[in-house]
Phi, psi and omega in degrees: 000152202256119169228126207019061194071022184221173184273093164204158207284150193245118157281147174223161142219168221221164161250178209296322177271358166117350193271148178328135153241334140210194193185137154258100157287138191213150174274008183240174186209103189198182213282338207298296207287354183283294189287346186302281188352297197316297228275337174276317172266015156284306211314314179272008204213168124346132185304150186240151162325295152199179194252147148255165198201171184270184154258081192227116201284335201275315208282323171297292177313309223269323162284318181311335177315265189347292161322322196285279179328294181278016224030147081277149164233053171313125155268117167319073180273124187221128178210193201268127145352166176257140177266149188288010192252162210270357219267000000 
């Protein structure tokens, strides 16, 4: 998404019925800015069971990081975007 003219990528996480729990803008979408996300939103929230994530390399590396780092056994859940066609 485009903010005050410049490009940058948006993290959320969402809870279990779909409502917002945080959110990040960053101009980079890299593993750097995946764990800053992670880590404000456990930093603010509770260790969660587990995540779903896009197959986006920087948010899968930035949980194994975490899990490594913290013992955590966050489970990793992953899948494809919803596609914009109509068929």
């Amino acid at each position: 998404m485009k903010v005050k003219g410049r490009w940058k990528y948006s993290y959320r996480a969402v809870d279990k019925i779909g409502g917002a729990v945080d959110f990040l803008l960053t101009a980079k979408r890299d593993r750097k800015a995946a764990s800053r996300f992670l880590r404000k939103a456990i930093g603010q929230h509770d260790i969660p069971e587990k995540i779903t994530i896009d197959k986006s390399g920087a948010n899968t590396v930035a949980l194994e990081s975490y899990n490594a780092e913290h013992e955590a056994d966050i489970e990793l859940h992953q899948r494809l975007p919803a596609s914009n066609s109509c068929t």
